[in-house]
ZAVOVEX-328185 format. One line per 2 residues: their letters; for each residue x, y, z of N, C-alpha, C. Coordinates in nm, 2 decimals. Layout:
N
a = X Y Z X Y Z X Y Z ~ ... .
This chain:
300
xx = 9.85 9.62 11.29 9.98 9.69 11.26 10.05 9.63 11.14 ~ 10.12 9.71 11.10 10.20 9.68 10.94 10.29 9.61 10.99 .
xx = 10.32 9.49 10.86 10.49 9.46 10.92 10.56 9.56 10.88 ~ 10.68 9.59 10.95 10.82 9.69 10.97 10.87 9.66 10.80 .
xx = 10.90 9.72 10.70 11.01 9.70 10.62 11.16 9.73 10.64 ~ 11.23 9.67 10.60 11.38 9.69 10.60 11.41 9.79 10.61 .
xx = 11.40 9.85 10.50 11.41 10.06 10.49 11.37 10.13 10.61 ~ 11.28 10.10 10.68 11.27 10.13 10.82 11.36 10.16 10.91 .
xx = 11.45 10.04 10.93 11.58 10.01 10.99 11.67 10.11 10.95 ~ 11.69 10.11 10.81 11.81 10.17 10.77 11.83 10.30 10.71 .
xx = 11.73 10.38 10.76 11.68 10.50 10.65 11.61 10.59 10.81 ~ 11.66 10.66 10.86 11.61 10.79 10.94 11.51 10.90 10.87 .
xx = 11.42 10.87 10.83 11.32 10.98 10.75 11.34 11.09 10.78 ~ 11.29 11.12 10.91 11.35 11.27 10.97 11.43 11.35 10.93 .
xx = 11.55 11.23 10.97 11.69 11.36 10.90 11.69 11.34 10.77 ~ 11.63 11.23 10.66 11.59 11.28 10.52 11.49 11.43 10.51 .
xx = 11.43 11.45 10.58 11.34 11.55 10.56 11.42 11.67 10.64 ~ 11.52 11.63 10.74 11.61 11.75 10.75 11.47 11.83 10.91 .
xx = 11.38 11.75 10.98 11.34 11.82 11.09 11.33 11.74 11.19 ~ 11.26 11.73 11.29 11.26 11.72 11.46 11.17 11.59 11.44 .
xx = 11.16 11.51 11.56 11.07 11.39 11.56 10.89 11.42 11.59 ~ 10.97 11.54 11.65 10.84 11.65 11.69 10.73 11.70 11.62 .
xx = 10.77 11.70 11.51 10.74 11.81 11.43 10.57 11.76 11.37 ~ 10.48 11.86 11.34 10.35 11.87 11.34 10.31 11.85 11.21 .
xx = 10.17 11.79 11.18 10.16 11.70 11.02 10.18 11.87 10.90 ~ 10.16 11.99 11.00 10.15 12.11 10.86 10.27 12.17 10.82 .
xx = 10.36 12.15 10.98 10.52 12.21 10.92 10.59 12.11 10.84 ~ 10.54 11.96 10.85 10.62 11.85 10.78 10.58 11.88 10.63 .
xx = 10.46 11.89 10.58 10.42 11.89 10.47 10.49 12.05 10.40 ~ 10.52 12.11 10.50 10.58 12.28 10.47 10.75 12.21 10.43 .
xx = 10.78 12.16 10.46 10.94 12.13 10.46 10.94 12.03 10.36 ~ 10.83 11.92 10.31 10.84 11.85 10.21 10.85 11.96 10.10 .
xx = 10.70 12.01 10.08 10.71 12.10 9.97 10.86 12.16 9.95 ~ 10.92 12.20 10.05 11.02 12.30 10.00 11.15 12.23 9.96 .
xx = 11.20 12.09 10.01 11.31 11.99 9.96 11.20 11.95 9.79 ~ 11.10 11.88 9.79 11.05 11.87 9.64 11.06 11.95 9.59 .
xx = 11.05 12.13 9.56 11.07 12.20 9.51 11.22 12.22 9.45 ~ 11.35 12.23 9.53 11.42 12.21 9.49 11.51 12.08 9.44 .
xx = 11.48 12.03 9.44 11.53 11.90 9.39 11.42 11.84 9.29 ~ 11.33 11.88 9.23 11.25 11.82 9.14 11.33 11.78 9.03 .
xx = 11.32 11.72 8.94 11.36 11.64 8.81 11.38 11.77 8.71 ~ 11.26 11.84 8.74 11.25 11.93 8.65 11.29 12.09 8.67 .
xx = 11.38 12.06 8.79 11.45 12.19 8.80 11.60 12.11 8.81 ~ 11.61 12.01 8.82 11.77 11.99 8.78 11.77 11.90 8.68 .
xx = 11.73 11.94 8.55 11.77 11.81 8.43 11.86 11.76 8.45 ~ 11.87 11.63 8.41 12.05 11.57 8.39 12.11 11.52 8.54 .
xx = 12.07 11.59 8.64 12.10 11.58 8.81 12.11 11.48 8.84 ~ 12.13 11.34 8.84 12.08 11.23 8.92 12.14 11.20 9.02 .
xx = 12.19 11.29 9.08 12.19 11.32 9.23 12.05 11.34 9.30 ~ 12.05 11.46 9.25 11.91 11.55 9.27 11.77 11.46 9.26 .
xx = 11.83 11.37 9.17 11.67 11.27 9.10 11.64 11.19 9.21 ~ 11.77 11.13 9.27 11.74 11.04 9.39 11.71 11.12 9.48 .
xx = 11.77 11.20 9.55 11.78 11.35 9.69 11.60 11.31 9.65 ~ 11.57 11.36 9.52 11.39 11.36 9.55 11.30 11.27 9.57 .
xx = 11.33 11.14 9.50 11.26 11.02 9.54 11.26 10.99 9.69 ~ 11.40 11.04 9.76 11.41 10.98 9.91 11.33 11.06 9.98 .
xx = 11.32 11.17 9.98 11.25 11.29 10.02 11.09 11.28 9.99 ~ 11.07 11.20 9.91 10.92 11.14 9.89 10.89 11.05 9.95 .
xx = 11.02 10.96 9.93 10.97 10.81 10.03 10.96 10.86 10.15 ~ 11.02 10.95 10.24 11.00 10.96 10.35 10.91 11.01 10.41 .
xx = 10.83 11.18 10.32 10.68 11.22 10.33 10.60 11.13 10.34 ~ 10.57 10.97 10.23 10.53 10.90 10.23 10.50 10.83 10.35 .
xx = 10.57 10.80 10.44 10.55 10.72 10.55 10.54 10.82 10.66 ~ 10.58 10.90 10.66 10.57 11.03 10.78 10.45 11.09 10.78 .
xx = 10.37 11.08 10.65 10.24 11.18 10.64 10.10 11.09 10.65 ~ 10.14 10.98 10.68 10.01 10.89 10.72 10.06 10.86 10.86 .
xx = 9.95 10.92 10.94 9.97 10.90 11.13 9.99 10.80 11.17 ~ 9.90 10.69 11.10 9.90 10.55 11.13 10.06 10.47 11.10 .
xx = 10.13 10.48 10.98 10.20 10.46 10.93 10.34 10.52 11.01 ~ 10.32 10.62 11.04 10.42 10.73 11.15 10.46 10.68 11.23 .
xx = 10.35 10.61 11.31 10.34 10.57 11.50 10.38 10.45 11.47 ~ 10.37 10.35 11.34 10.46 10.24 11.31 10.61 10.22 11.35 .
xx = 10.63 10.32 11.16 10.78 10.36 11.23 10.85 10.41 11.30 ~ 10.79 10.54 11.39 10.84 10.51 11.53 10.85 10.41 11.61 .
xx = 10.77 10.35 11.61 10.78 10.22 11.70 10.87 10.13 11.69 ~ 10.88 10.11 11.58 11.01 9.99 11.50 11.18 10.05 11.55 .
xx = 11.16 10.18 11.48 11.32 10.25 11.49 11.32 10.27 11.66 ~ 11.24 10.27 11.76 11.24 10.30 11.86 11.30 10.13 11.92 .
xx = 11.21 10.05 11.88 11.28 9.92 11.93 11.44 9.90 11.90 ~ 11.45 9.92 11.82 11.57 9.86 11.77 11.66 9.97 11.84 .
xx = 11.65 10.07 11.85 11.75 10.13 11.92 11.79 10.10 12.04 ~ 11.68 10.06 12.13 11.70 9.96 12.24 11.81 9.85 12.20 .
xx = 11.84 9.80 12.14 11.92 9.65 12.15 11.94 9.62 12.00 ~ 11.86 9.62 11.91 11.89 9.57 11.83 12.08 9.56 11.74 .
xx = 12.09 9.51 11.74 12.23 9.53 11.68 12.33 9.62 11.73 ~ 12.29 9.62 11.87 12.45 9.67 11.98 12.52 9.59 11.98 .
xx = 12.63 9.64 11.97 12.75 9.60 12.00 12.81 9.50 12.13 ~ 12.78 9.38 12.15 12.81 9.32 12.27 12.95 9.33 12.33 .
xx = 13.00 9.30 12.44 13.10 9.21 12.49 13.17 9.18 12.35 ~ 13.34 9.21 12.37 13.40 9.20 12.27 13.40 9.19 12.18 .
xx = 13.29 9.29 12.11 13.27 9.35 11.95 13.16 9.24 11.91 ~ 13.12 9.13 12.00 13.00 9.09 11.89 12.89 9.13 11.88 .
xx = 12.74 9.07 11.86 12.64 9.11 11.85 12.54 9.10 11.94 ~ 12.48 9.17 12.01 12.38 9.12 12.06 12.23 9.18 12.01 .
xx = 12.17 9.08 12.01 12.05 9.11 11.95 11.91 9.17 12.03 ~ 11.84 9.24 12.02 11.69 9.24 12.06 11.64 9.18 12.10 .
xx = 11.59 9.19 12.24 11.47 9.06 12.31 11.34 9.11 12.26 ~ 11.29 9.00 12.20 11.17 9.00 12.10 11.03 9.03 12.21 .
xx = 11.10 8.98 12.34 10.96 8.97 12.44 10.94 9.11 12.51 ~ 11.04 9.19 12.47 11.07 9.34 12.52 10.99 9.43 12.43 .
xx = 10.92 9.37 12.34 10.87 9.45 12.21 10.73 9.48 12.23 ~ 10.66 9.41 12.29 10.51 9.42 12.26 10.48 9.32 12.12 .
xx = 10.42 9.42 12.13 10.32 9.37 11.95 10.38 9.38 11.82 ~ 10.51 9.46 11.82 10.65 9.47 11.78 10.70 9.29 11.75 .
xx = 10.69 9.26 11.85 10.80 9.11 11.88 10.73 9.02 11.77 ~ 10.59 9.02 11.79 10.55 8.91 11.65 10.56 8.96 11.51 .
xx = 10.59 9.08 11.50 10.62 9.11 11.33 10.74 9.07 11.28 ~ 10.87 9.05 11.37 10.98 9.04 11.35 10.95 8.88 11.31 .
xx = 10.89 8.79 11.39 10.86 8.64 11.29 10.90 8.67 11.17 ~ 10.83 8.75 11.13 10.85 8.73 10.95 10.90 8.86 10.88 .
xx = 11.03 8.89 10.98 11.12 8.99 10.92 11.28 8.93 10.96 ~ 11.35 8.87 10.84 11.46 8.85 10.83 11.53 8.75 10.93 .
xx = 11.46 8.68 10.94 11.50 8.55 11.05 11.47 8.53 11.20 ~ 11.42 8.63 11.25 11.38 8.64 11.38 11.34 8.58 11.44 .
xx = 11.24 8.56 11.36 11.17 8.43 11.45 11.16 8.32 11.44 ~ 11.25 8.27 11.31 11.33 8.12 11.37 11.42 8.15 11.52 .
xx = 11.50 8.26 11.51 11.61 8.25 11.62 11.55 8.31 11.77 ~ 11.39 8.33 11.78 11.37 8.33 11.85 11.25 8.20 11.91 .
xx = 11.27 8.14 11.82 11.14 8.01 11.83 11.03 8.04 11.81 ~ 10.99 8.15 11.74 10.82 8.21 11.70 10.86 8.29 11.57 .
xx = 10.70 8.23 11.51 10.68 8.32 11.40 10.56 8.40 11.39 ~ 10.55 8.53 11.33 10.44 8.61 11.37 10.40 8.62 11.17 .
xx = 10.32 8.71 11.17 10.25 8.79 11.07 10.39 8.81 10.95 ~ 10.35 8.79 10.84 10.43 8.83 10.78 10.40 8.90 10.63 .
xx = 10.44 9.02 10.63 10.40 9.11 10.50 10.44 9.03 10.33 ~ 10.38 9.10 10.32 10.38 9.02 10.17 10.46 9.14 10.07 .
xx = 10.56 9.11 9.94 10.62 9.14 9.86 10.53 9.24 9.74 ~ 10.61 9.34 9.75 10.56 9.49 9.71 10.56 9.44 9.53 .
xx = 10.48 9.47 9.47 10.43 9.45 9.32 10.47 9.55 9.20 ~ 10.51 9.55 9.13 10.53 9.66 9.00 10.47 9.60 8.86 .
xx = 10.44 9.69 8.84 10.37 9.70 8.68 10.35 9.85 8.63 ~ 10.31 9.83 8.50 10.33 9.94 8.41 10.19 10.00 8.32 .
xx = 10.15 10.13 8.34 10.07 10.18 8.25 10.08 10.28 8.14 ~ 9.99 10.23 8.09 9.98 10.33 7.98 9.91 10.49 7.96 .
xx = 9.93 10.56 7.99 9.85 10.69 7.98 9.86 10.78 7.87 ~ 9.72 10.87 7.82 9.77 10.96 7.67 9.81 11.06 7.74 .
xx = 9.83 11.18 7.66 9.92 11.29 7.71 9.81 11.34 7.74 ~ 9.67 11.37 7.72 9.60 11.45 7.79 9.53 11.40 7.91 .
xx = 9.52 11.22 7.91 9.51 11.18 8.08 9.62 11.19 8.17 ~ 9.74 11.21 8.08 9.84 11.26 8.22 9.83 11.39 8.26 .
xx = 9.81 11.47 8.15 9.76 11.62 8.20 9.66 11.63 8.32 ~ 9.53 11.58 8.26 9.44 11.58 8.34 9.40 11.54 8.49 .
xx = 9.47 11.42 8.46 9.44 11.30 8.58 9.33 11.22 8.55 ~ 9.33 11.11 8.59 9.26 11.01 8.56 9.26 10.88 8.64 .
xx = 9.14 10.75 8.64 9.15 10.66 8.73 9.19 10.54 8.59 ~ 9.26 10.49 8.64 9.29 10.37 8.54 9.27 10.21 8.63 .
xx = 9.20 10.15 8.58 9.19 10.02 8.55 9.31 9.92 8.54 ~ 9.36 9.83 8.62 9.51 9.76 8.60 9.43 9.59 8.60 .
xx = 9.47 9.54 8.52 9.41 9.35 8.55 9.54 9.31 8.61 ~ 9.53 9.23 8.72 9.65 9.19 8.77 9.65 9.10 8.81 .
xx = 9.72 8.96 8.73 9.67 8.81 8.73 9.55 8.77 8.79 ~ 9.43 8.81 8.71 9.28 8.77 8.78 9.20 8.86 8.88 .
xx = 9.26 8.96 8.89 9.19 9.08 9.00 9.25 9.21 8.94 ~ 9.16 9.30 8.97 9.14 9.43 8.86 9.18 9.52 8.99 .
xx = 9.26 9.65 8.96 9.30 9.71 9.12 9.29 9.89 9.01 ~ 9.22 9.95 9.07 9.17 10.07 9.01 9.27 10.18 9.06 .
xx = 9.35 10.26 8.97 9.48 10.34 9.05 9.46 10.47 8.99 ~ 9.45 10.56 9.12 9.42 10.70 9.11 9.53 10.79 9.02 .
xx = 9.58 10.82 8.94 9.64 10.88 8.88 9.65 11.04 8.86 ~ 9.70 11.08 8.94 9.73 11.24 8.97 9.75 11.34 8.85 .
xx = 9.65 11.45 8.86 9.72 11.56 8.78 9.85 11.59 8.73 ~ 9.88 11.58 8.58 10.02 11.62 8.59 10.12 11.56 8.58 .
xx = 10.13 11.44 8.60 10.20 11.33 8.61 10.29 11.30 8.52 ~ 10.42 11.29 8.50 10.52 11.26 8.40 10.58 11.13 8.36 .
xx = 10.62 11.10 8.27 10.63 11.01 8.17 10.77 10.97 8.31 ~ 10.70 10.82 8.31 10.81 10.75 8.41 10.80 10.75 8.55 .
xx = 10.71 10.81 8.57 10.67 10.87 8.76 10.59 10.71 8.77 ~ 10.66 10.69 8.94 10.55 10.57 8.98 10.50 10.64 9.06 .
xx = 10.36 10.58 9.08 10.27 10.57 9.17 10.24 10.44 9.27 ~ 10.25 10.49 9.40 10.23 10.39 9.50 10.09 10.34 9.55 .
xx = 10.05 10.24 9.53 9.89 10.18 9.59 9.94 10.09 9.72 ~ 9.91 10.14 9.80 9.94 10.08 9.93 9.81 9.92 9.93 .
xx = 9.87 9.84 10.04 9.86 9.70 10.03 9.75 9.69 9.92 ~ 9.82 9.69 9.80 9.77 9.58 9.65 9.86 9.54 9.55 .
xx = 9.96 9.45 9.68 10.10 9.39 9.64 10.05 9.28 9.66 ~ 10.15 9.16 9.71 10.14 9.04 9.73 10.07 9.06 9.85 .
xx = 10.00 8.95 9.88 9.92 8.90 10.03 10.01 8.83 10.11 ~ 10.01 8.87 10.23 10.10 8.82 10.35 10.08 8.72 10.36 .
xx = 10.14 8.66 10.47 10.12 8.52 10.50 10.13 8.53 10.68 ~ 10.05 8.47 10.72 10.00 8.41 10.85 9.90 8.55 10.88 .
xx = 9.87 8.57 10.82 9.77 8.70 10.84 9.84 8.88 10.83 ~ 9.95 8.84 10.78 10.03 8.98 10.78 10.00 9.01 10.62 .
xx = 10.01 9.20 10.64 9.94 9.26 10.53 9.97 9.29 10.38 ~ 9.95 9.28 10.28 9.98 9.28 10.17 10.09 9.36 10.17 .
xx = 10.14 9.33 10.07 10.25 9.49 10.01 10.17 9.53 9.93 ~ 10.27 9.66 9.87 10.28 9.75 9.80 10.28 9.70 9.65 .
xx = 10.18 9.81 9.57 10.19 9.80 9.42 10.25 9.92 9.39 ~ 10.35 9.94 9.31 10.41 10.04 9.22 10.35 10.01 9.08 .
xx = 10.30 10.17 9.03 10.26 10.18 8.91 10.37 10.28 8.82 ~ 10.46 10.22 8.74 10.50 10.30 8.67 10.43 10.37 8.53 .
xx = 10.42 10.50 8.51 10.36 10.52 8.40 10.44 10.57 8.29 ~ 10.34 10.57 8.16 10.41 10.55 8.01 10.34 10.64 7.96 .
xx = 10.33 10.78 7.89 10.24 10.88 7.85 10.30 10.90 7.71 ~ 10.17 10.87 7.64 10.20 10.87 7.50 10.24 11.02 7.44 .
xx = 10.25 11.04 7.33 10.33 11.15 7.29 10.16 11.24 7.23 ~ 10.21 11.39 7.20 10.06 11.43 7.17 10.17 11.51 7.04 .
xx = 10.04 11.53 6.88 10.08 11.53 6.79 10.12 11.70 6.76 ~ 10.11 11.81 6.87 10.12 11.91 6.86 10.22 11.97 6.99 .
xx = 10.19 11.95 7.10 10.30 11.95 7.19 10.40 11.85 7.22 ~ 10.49 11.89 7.27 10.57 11.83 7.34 10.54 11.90 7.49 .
xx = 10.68 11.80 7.61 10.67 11.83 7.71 10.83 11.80 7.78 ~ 10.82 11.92 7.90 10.95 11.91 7.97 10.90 11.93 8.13 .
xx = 10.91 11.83 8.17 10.83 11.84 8.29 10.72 11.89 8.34 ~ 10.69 12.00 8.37 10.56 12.05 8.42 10.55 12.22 8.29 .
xx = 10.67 12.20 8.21 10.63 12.30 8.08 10.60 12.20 7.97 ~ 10.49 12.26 7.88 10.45 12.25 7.75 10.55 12.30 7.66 .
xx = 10.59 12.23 7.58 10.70 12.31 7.44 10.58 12.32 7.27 ~ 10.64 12.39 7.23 10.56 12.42 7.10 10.65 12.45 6.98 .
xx = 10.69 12.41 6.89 10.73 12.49 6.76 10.61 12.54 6.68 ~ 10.64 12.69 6.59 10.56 12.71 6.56 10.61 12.84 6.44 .
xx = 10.60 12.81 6.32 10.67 12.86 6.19 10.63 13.03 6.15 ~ 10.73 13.11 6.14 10.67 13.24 6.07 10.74 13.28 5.97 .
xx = 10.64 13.34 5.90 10.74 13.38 5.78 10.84 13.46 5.78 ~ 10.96 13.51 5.68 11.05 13.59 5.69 10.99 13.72 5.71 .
xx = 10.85 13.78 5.63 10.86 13.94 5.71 10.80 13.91 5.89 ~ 10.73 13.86 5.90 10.62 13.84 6.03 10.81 13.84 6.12 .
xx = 10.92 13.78 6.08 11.04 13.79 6.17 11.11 13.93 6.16 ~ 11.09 13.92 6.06 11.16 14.07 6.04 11.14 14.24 6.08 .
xx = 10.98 14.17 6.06 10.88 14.34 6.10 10.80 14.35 6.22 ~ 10.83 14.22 6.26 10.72 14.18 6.40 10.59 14.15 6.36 .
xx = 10.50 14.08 6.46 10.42 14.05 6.39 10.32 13.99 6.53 ~ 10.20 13.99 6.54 10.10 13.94 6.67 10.05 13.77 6.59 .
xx = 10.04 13.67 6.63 10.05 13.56 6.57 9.91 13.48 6.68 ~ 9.82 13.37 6.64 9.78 13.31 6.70 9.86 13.17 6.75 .
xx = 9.87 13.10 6.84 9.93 13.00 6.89 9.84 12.95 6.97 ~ 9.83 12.79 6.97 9.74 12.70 7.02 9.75 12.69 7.17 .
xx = 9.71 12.63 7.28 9.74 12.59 7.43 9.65 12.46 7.48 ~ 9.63 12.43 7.58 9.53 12.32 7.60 9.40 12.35 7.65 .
xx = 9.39 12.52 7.65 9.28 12.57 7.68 9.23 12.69 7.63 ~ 9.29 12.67 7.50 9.22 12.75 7.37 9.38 12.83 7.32 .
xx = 9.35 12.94 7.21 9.46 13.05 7.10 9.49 13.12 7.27 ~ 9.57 13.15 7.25 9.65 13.29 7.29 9.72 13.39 7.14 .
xx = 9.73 13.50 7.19 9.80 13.57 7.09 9.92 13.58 7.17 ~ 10.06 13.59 7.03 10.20 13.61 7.09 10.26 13.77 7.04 .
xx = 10.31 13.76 7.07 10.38 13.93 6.99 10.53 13.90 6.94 ~ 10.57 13.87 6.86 10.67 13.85 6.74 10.75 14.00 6.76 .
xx = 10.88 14.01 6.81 10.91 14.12 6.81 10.98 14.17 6.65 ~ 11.00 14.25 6.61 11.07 14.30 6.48 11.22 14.25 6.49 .
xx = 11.27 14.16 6.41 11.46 14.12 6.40 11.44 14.00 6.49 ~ 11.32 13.88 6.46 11.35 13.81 6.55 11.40 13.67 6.49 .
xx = 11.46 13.60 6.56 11.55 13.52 6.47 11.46 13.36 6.49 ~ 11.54 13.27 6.40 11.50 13.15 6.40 11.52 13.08 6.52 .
xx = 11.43 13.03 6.62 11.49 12.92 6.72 11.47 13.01 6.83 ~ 11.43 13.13 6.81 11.41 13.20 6.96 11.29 13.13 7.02 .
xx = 11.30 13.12 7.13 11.18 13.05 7.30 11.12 13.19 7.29 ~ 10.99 13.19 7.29 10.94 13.28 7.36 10.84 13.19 7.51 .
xx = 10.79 13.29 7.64 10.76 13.20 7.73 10.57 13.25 7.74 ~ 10.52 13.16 7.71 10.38 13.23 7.78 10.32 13.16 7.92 .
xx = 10.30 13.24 8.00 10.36 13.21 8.14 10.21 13.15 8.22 ~ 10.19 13.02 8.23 10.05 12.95 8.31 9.99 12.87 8.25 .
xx = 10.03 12.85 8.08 10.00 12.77 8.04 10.00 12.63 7.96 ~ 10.12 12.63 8.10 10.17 12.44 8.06 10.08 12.35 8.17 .
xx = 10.14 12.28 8.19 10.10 12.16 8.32 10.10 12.21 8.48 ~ 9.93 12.20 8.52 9.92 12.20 8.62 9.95 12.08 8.75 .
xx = 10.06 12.06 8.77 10.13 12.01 8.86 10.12 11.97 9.01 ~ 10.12 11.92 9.10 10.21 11.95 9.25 10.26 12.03 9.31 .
xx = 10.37 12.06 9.18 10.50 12.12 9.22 10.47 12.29 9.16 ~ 10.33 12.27 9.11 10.26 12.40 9.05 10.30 12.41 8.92 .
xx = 10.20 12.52 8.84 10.15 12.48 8.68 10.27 12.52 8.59 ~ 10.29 12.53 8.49 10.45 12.55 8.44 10.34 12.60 8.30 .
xx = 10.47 12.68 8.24 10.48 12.75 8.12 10.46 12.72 7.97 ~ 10.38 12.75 7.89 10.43 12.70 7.76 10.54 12.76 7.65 .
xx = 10.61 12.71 7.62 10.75 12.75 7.58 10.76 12.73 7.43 ~ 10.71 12.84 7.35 10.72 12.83 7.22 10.87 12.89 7.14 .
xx = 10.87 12.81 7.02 11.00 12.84 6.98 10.94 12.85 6.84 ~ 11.00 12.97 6.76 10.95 12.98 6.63 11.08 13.02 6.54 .
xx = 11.05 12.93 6.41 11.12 12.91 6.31 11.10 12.96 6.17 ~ 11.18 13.03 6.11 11.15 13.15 6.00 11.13 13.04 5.90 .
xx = 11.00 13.03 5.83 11.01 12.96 5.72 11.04 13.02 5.57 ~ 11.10 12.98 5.52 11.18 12.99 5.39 11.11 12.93 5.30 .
xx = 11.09 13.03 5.19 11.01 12.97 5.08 11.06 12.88 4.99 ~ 11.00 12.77 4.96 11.13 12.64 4.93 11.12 12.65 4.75 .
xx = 10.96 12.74 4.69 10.98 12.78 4.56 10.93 12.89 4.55 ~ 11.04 13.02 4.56 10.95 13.13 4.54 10.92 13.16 4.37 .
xx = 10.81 13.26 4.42 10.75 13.31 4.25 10.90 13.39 4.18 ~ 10.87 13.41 4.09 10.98 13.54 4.02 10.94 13.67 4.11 .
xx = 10.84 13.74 4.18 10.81 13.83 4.22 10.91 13.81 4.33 ~ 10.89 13.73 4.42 10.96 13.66 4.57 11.06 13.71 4.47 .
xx = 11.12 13.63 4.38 11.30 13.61 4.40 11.33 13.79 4.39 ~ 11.27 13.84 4.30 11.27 14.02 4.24 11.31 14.06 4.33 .
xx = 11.20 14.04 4.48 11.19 14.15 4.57 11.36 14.06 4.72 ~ 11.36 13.97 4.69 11.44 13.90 4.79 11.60 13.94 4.74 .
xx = 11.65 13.97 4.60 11.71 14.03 4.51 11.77 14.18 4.55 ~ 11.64 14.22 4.56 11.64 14.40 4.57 11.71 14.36 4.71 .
xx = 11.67 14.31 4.83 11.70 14.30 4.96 11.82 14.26 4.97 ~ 11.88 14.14 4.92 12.05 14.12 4.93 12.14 14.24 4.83 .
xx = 12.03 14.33 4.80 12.13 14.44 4.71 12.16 14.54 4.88 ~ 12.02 14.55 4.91 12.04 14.65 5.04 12.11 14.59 5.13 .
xx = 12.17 14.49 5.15 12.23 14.45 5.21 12.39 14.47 5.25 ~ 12.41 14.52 5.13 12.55 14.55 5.08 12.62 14.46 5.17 .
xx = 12.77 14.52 5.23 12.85 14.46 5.26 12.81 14.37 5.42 ~ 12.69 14.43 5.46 12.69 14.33 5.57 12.67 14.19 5.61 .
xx = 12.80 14.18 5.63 12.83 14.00 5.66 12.78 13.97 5.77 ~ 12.70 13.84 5.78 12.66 13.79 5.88 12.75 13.69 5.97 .
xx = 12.82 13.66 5.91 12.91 13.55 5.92 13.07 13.61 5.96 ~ 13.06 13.76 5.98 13.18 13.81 5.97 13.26 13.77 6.12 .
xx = 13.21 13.79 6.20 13.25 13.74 6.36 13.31 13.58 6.36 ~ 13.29 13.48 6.26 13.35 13.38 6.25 13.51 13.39 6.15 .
xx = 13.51 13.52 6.15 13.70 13.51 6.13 13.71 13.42 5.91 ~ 13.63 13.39 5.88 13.64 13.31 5.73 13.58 13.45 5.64 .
């Protein structure tokens, strides 16, 4: 059995996940998906309400979606309800009889003083680990297994499809090593995803700029644009202006939280030396232009 972490104690998963103690491994994983969905990073930019609402909502799938790990924390939160930290006789404390626990009673040894104040010490878990990787933008897309050295021992970490710049990854016990035979902690992998020389990225969308000339904006125009799985063609509508998003829809980042969009944005380029013909014909055009001010809705 695992030792109990703190968080345990103090954190109701359930009602983070908002269902029943009851509830069955396919409706939990139905109710995760649908709090991750709304609270993702990348449906509330800027949110960090929302940012945390999601991490807790993960930490708690996390421990709820492994059976073994489940029947833990039940066990713990169930003890302590019994006694732990009721309220005695005149507002003091009374604590938990450690002998009331089972196999419970010896974890507590080596959780937060217990088992000095009960005269026994049990198993004691060992301190959760963090370090940092490096990933390119197409092993984050992809997914990949990366290699970590970690003072003298190499610990291989599965790295998920999709994965964004800053997301940890949890490797269950390849933290510190317990002591008296209690089980390692936890490694946290934060990752680092290099930049790629043609896209950008906004969560689970791809961004793209991508340049057209003044007629191709003017008169419309079908254009090639790159993706990460070959050209698409775009359609340029006729009067279209600098900085407009167009969306091409399935070909960003295959996700989790499902595949996201590539989001191009195109920019009228301007000839920085036109010919005499250019200036002739750009001439004729500010003649046709006559009085129409572009600028006129700004009141100058």
């Amino acid at each position: 059995m695992n030792a109990i972490r703190r968080e345990w104690l103090e954190k109701d998963y359930y009602q983070v996940l908002g269902v029943d103690r009851s509830i069955s491994e396919r409706d939990l994983k139905k109710a995760y998906r649908k709090l991750a969905q709304q609270y993702h990073p990348d449906n509330n930019p800027g949110d960090e309400a929302a940012e945390q609402r999601f991490r807790d909502v993960t930490e708690a799938y996390d421990v709820l979606t492994d059976p073994k790990v489940r029947a833990e924390y039940d066990q713990a939160r169930e003890a302590f309800a019994r006694g732990a930290y009721a309220g005695g006789p005149g507002g003091g404390t009374e604590y938990i009889r450690v002998e009331d626990l089972g196999d419970l009673g010896d974890l507590l040894g080596g959780f937060g003083g217990f088992g000095d104040m009960f005269g026994r010490r049990g198993p004691q878990g060992g301190a959760d680990m963090e370090t940092e990787a490096g990933l390119t933008f197409h092993e984050a897309i992809a997914g990949t297994t990366k290699t970590l050295n970690l003072a003298g021992r190499t610990v291989k970490v599965k790295v998920p499809a999709g994965i964004d710049d800053g997301a940890r990854i949890r490797v269950r016990g390849k933290g510190h090593p317990g002591a008296r035979g209690g089980p390692a902690g936890d490694l946290f992998v934060r990752v680092r995803v290099g930049s790629h020389p043609v896209f950008g990225r906004k969560g689970r969308h791809l961004t793209l700029e991508v340049p057209i000339t003044f007629a191709e904006a003017a008169l419309g125009a079908n254009i090639a644009v790159p993706t990460l799985e070959g050209k698409v063609t775009l359609r340029v509508p006729p009067g279209t202006q600098t900085g407009r998003t167009f969306r091409v829809s399935g070909r960003g980042v295959k996700a989790p939280s499902g595949t996201g969009d590539l989001l191009v944005t195109v920019t009228v380029r301007v000839p920085e030396s036109p010919t005499d013909e250019q200036r002739d014909l750009i001439a004729k055009l500010a003649e046709l232009d006559g009085d129409d001010d572009p600028r006129a809705h700004l009141g100058v």
